[in-house]
Residue frames relative to the residue before (quaternion, step in Angstrom):
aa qw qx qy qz dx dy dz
X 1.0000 0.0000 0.0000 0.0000 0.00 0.00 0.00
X 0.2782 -0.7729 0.5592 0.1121 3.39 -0.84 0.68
X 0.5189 0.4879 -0.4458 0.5421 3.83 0.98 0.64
X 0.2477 -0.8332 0.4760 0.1340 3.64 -0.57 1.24
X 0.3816 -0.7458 0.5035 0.2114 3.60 -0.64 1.08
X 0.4567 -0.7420 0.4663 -0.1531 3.39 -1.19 1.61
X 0.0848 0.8070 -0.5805 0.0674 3.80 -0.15 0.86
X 0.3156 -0.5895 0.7110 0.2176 3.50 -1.48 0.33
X 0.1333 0.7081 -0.6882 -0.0851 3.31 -1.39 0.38
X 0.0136 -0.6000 0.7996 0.0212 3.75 -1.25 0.88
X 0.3151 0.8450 -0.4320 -0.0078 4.01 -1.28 0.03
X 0.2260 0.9023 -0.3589 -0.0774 3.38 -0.06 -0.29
X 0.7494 -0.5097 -0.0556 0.4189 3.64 0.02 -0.01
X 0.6372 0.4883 -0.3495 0.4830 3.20 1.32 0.13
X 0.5079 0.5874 -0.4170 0.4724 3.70 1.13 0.87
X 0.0717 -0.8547 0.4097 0.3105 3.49 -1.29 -0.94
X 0.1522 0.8669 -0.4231 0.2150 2.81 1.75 1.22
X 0.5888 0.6838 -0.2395 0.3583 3.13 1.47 -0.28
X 0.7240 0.4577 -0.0351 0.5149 3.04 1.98 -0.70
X 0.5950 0.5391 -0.2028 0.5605 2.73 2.02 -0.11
X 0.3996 0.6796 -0.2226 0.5736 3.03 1.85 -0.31
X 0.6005 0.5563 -0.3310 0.4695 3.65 0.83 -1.57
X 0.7500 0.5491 -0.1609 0.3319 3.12 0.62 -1.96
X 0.5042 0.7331 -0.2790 0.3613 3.45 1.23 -0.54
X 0.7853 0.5134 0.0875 0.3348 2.40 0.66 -2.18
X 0.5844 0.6055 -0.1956 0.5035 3.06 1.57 -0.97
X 0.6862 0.3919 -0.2365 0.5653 3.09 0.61 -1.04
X 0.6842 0.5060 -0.3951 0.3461 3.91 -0.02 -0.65
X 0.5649 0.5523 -0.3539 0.5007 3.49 1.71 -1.11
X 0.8100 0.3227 -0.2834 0.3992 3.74 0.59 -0.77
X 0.4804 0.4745 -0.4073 0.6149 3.71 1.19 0.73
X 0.7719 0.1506 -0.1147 0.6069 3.93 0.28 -0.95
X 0.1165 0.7035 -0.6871 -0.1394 3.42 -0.21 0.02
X 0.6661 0.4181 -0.4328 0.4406 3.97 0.46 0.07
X 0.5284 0.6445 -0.4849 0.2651 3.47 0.57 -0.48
X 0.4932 -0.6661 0.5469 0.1183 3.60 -1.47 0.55
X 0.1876 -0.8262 0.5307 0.0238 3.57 0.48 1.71
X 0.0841 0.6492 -0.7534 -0.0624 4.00 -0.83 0.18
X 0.1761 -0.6601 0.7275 0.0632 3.68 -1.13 0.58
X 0.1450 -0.7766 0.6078 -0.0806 3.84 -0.53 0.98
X 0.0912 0.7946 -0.5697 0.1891 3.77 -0.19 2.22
X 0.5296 -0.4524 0.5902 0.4081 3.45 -1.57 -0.24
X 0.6870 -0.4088 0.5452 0.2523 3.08 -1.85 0.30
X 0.7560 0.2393 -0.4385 0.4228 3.81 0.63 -0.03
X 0.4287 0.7231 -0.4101 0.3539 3.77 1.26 -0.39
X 0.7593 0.3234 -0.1626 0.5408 3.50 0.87 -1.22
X 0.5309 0.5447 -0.4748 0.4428 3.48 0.56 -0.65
X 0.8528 0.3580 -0.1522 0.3485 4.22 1.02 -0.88
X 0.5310 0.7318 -0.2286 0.3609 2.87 1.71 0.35
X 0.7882 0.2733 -0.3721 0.4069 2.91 1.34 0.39
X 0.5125 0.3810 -0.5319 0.5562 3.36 1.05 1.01
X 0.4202 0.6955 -0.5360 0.2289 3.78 0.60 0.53
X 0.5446 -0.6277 0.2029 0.5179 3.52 1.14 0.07
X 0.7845 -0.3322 0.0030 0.5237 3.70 -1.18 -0.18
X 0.4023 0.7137 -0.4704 0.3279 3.80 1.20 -0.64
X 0.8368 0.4472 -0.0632 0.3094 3.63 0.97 -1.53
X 0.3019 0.6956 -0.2412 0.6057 2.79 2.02 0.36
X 0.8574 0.2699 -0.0412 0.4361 2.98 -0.32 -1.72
X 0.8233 0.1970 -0.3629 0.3896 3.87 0.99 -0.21
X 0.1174 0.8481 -0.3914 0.3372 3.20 1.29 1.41
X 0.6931 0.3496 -0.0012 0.6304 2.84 1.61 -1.86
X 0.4716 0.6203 -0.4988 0.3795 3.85 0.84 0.13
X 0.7958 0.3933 -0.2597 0.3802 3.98 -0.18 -0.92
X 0.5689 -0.4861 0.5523 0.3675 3.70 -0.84 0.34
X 0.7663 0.1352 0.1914 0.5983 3.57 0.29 -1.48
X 0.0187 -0.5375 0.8348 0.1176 3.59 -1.67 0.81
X 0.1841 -0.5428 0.7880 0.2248 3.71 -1.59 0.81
X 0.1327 0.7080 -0.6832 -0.1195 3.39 -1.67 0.38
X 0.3871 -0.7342 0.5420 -0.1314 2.77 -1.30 1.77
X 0.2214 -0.8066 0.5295 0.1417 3.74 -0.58 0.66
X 0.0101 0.8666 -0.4862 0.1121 4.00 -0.32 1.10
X 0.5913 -0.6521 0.1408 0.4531 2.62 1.82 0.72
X 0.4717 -0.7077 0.5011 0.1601 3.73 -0.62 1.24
X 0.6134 0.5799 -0.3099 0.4375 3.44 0.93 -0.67
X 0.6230 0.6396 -0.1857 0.4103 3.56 1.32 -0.95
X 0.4990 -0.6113 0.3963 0.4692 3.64 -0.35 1.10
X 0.4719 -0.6322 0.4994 0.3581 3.66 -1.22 -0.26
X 0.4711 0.5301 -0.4822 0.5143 3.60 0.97 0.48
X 0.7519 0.4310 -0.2519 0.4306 3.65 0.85 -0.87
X 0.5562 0.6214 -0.3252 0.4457 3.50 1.33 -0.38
X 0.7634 0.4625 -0.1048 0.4386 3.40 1.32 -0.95
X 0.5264 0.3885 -0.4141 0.6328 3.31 1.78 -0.39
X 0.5086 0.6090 -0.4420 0.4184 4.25 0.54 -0.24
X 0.5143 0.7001 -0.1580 0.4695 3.07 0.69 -1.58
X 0.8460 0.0182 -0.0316 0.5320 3.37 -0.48 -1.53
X 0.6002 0.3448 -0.5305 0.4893 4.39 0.13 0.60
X 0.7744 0.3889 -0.3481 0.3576 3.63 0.73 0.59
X 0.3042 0.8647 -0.3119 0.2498 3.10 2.08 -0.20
X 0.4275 0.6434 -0.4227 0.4740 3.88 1.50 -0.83
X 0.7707 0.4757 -0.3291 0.2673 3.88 0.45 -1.67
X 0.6854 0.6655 -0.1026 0.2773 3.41 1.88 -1.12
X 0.7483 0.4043 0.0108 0.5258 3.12 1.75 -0.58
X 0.1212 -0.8139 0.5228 0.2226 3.76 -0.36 0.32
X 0.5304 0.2930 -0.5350 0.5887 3.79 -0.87 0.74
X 0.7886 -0.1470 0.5365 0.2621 1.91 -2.96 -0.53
X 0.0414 0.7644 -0.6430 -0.0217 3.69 -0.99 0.37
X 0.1608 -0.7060 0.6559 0.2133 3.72 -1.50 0.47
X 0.3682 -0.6357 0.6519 0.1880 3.77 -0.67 0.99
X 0.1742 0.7091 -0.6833 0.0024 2.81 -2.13 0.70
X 0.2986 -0.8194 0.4023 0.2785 3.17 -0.78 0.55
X 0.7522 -0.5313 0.2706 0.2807 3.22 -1.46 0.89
X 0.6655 0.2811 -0.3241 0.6107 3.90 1.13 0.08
X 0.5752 0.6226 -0.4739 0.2387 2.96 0.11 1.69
X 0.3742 -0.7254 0.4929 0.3012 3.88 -0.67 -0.03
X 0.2222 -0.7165 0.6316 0.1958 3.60 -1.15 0.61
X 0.0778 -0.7781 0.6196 0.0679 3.56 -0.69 0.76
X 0.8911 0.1164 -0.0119 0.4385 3.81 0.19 0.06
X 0.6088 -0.6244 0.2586 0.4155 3.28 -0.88 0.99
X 0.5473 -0.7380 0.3786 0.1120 4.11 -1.34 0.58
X 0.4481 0.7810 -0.3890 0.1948 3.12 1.42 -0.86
X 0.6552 0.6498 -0.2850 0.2594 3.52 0.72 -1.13
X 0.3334 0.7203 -0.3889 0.4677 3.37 2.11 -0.35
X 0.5895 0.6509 -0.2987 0.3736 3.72 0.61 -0.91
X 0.7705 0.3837 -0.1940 0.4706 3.41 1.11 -1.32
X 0.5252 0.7451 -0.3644 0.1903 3.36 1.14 -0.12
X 0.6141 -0.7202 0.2382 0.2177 3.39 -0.18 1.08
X 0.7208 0.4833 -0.1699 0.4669 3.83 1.19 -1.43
X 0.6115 -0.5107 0.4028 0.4506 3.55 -0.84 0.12
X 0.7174 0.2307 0.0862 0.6517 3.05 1.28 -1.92
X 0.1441 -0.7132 0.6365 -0.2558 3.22 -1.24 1.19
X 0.1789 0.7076 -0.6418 0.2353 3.24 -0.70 2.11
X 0.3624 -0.5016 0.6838 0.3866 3.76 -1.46 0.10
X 0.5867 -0.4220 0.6098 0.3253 3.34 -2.26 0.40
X 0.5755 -0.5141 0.6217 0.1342 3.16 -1.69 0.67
X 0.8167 -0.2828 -0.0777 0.4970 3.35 -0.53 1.73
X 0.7692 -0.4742 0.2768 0.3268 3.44 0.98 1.41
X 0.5811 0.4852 -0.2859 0.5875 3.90 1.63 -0.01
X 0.4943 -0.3457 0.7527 0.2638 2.28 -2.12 -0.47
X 0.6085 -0.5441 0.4823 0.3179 3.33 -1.41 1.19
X 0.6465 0.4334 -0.5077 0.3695 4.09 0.37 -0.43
X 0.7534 0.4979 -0.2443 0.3533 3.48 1.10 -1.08
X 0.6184 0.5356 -0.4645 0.3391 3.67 1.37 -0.02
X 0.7215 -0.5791 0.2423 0.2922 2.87 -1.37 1.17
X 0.8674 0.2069 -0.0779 0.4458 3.57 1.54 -1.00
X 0.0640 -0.8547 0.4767 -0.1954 2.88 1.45 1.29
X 0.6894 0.4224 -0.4148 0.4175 3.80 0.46 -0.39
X 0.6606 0.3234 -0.3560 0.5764 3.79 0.86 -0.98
X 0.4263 0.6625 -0.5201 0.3299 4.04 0.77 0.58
X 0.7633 0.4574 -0.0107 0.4562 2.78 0.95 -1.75
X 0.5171 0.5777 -0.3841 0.5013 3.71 1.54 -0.28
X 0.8010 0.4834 -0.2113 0.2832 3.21 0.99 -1.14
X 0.6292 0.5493 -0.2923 0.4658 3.07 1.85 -0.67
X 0.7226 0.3914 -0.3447 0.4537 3.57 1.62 -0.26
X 0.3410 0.5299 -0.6211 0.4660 3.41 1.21 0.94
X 0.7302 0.4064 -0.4285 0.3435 3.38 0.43 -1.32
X 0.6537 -0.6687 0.1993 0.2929 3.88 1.00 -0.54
X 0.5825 0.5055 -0.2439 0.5879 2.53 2.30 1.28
X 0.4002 -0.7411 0.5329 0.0814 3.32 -0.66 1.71
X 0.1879 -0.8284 0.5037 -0.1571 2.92 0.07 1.93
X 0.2153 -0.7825 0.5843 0.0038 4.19 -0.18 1.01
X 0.6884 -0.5340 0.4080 0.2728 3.52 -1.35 0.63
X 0.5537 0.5478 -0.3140 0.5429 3.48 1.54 -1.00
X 0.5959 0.6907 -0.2732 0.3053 3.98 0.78 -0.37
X 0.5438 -0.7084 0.3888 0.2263 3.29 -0.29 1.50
X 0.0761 0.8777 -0.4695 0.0582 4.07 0.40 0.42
X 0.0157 0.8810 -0.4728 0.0027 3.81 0.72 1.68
X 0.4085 -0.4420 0.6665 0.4399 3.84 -1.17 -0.09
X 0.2028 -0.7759 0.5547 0.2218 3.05 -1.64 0.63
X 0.0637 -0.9423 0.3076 -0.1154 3.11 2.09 0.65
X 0.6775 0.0491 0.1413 0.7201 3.37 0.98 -1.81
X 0.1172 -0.7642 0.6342 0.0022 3.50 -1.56 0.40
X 0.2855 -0.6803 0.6748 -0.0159 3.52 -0.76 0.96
X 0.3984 0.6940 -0.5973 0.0531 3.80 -0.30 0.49
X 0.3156 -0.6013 0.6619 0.3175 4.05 -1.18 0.59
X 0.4285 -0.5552 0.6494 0.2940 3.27 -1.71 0.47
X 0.3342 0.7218 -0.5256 0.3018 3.47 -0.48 1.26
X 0.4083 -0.7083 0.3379 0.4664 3.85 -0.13 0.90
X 0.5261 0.5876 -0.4817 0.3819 4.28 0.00 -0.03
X 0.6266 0.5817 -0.2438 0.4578 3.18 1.80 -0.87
X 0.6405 0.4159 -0.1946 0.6156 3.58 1.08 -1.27
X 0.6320 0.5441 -0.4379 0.3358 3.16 0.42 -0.10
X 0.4869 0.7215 -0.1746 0.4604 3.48 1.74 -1.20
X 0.8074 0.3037 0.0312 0.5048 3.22 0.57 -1.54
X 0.4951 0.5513 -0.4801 0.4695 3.54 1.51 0.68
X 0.6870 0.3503 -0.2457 0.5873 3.26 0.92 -1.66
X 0.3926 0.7659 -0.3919 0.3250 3.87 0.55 0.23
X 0.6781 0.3895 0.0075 0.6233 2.81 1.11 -1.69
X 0.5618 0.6475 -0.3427 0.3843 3.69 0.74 -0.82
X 0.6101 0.5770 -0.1417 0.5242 3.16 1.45 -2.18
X 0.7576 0.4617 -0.2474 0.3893 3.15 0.19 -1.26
X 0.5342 0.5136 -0.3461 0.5754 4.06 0.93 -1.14
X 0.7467 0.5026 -0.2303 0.3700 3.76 0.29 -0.98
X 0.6049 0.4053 -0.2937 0.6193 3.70 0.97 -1.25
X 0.6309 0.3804 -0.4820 0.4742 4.32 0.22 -0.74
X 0.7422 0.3880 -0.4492 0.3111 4.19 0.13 -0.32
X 0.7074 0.3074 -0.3258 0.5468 3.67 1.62 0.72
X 0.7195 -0.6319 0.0170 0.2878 2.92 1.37 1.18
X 0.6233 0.4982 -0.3470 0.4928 3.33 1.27 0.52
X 0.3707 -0.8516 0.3704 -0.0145 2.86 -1.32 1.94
X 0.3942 0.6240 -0.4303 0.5197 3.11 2.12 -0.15
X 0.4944 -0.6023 0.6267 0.0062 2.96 -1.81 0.75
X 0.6337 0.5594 -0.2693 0.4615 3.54 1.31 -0.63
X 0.6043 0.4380 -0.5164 0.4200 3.67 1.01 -0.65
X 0.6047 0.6174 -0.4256 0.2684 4.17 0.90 -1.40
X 0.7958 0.4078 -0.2811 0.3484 3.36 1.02 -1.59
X 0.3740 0.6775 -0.5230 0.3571 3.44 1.49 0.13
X 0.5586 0.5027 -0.3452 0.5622 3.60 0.82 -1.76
X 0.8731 0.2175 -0.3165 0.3005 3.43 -1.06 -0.62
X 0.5838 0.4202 -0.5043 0.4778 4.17 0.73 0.15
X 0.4910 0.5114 -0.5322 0.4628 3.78 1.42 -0.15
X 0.8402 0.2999 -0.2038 0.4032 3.46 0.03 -0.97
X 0.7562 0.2589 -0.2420 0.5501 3.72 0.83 0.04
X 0.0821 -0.7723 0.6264 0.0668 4.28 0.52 1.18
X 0.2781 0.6818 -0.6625 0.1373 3.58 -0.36 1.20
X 0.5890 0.6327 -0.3565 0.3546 3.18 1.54 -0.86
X 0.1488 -0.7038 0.6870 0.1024 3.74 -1.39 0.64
X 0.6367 -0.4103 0.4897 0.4319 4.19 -1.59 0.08
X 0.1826 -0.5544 0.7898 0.1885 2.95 -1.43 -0.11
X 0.4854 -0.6483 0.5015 0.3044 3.57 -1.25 -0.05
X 0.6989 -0.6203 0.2091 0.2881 3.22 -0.85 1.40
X 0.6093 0.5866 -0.3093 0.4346 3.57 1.96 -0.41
X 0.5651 0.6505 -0.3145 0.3983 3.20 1.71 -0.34
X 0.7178 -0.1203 -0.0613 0.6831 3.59 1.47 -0.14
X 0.1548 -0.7178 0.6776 -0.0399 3.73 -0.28 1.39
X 0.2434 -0.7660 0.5948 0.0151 3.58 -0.61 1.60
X 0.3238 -0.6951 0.6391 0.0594 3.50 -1.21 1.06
X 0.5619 -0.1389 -0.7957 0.1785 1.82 -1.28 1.95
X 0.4438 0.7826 -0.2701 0.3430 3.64 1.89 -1.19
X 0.7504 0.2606 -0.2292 0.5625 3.86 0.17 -0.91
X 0.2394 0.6576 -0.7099 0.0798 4.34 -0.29 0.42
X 0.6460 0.4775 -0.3971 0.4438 3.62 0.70 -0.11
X 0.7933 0.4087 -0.2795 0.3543 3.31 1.08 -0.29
X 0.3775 0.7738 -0.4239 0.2811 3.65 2.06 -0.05
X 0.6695 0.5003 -0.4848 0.2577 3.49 0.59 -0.95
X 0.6942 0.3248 -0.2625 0.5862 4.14 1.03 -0.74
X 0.3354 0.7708 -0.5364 0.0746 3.67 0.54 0.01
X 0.0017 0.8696 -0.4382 -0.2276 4.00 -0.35 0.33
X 0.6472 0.4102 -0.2548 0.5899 2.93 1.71 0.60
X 0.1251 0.9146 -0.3833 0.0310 3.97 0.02 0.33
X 0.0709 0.8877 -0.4503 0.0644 2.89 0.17 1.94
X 0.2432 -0.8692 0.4301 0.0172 3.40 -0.48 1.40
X 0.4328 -0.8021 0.3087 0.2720 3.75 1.69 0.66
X 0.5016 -0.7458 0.3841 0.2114 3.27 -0.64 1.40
X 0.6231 0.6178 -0.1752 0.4465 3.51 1.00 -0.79
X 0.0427 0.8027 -0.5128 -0.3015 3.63 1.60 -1.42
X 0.8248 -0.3813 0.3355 0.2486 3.63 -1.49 -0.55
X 0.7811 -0.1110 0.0932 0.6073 3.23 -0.59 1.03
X 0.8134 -0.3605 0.3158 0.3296 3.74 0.77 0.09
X 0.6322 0.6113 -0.2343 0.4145 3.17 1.31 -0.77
X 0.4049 -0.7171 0.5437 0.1618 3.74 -1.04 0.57
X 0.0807 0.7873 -0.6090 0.0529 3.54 0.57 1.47
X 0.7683 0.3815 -0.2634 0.4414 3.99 0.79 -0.72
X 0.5781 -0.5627 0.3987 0.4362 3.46 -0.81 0.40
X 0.7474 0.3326 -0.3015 0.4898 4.10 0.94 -1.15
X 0.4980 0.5308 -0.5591 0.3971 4.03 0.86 0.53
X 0.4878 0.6335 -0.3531 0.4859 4.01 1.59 0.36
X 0.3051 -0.8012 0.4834 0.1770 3.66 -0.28 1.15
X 0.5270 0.6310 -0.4123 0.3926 3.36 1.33 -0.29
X 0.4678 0.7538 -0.1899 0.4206 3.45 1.34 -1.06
X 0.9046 0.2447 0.0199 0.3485 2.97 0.44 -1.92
X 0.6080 0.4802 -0.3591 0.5204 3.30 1.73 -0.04
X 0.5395 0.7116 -0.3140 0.3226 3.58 1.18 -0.12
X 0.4173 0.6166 -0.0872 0.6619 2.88 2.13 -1.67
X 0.8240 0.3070 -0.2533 0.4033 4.05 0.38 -1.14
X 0.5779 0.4316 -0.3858 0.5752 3.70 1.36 -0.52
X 0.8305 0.2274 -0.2206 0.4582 4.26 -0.28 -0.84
X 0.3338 -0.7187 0.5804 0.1874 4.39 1.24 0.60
X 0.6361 0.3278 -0.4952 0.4926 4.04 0.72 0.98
X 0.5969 -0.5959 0.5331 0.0664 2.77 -1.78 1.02
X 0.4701 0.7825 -0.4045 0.0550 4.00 0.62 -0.09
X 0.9414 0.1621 -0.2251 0.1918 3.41 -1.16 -0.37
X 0.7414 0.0632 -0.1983 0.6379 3.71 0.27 -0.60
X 0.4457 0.6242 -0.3913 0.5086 3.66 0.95 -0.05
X 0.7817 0.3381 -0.1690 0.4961 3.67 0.07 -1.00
X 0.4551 0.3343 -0.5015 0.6555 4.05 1.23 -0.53
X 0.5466 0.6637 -0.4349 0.2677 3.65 -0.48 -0.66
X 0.6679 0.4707 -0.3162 0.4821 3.69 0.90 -1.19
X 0.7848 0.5222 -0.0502 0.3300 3.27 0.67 -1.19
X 0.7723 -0.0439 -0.0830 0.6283 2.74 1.72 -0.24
X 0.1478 -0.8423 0.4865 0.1789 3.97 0.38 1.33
X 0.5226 0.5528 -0.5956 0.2581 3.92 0.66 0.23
X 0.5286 0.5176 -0.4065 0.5361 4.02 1.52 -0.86
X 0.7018 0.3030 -0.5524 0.3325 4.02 0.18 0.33
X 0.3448 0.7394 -0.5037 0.2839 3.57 1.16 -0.20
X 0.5943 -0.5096 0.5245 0.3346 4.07 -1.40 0.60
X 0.5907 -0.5443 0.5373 0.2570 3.78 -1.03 1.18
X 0.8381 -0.0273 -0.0084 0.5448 3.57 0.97 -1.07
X 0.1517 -0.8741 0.4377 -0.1465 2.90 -0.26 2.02
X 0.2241 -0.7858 0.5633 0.1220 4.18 -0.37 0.17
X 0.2488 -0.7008 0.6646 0.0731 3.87 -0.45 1.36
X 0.0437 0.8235 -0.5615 -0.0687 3.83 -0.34 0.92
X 0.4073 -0.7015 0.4861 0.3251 4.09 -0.23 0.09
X 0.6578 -0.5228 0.3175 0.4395 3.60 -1.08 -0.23
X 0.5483 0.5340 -0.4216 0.4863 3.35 1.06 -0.14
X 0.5661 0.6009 -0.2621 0.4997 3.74 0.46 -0.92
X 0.5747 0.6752 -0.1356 0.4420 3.39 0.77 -1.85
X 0.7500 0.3850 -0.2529 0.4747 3.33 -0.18 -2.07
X 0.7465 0.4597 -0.3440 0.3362 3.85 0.56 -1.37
X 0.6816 0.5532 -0.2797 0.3887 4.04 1.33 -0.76
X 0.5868 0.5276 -0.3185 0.5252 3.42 1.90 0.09
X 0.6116 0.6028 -0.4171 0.2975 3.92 1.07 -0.02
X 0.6215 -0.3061 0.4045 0.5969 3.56 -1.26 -0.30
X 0.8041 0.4476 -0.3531 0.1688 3.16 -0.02 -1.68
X 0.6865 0.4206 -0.3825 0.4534 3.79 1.04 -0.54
X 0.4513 0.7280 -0.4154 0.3062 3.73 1.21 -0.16
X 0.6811 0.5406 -0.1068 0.4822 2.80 1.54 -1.44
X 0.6588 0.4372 -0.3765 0.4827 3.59 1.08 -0.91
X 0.8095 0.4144 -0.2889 0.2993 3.62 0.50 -0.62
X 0.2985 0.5980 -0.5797 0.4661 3.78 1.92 0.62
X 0.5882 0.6686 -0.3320 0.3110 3.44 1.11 -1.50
């Protein structure tokens, strides 16, 4: 394939984005094994990776290319990494497909190559903005950030990315970043409301297919072809539907930097990381597990 695959790293030791990263990687090497990996960090991420234990070792030697970039140390480490990745276009030459670091590659990429748009995203949770369940605290956030976002609005995950190196493109991912610097000084740290604003005002962006980033819990209809599987580091409401949203998992992977048993069946196949006892809820069910009021029953 001639489209180079892209990573973000922010991390340090009391996280495991670093290990989720491993896990990434691992899996993309045994699906692409030709593909060109660049992994794009700050100056304190690497500087700690190699006394981070065996994890930091071993994904030292994974990437073709670390870029390190400096966004300022002083700068939480949530904000370094949303910087980081709305400026990634400036860091890299070619085409490139983002991904993020809590994810799984299941199957070979090349076909990214044939994709037609400059820019190139899947829908958020697999909908239309009328049909997501939290489309109001969507739309709050995008009019903090300082856009009056409407149901008729295109509303992508930025999970995976597809960008060509072409100037309409850098251009995107300036006023991106612009949006994004602006929405954090009124207090919003997602990145999804800015890039909403700026695919309103710049339509370059096109779909990807849903296999190109199959969202956990939202895409189960789309896992069997998924060639991307991203299953969020953070999981739901708290809960521990995937086997790598388990810190036990991931510090084990960060103390001994191997990848083995149910883990490693896991790459190959993300339905064996799914919870033994799992619940299929619809959108009705859904809408009611996204209010205050059940937030509140289940602290209870």
């Amino acid at each position: 394939m001639n489209t180079k695959i892209l990573y973000v790293l922010v991390s340090d030791g009391s996280d495991c984005y670093a290990e989720q990263l491993m896990l990434s990687l691992t899996s993309l090497r045994r699906h692409c094994p030709g593909a060109e990996v660049c992994v794009l960090t700050d100056n304190a991420t690497m500087d700690a990776l190699p006394s981070r234990g065996g994890s930091g070792k071993t994904l030292l030697a994974l990437p073709d290319r670390w870029i390190v970039a400096d966004p300022g140390a002083d700068l939480p480490k949530h904000f370094r990494s949303r910087i980081l990745k709305t400026e990634m276009r400036e860091h890299i030459q070619g085409d490139f497909l983002y991904i993020d670091t809590d994810t799984i590659v299941l199957g070979p990429l090349d076909a990214i190559d044939d994709v037609s748009f400059p820019l190139a995203l899947c829908l958020d949770h697999h909908c239309a903005l009328r049909d997501i369940a939290v489309k109001k605290d969507i739309a709050a956030h995008c009019r903090q950030v300082g856009f009056d976002i409407t149901e008729d609005d295109t509303y992508f995950n930025s999970g995976v990315i597809f960008a060509r190196d072409c100037p309409e493109v850098r251009d995107f991912f300036r006023s991106w970043k612009e949006k994004y610097l602006a929405g954090r000084e009124r207090g919003i740290k997602e990145d999804q409301p800015s890039l909403a604003w700026v695919v309103a005002e710049k339509p370059i962006a096109g779909r990807l297919d849903e296999a190109w980033n199959c969202q956990l819990p939202y895409g189960v209809r789309y896992m069997k072809d998924a060639l991307i599987f991203h299953y969020f580091a953070a999981g739901q409401d708290g809960s521990r539907l995937f086997l790598f949203n388990r810190t036990d998992v991931l510090e084990e992977i960060k103390r001994s930097g191997e990848i083995t048993g149910e883990a490693d069946a896991v790459l190959d196949d993300p339905f064996k990381g799914i919870s033994p006892l799992s619940y299929l809820s619809s959108t009705e069910d859904f809408s009611f597990f996204t209010t205050r009021r059940y937030r509140d029953l289940r602290k209870l």
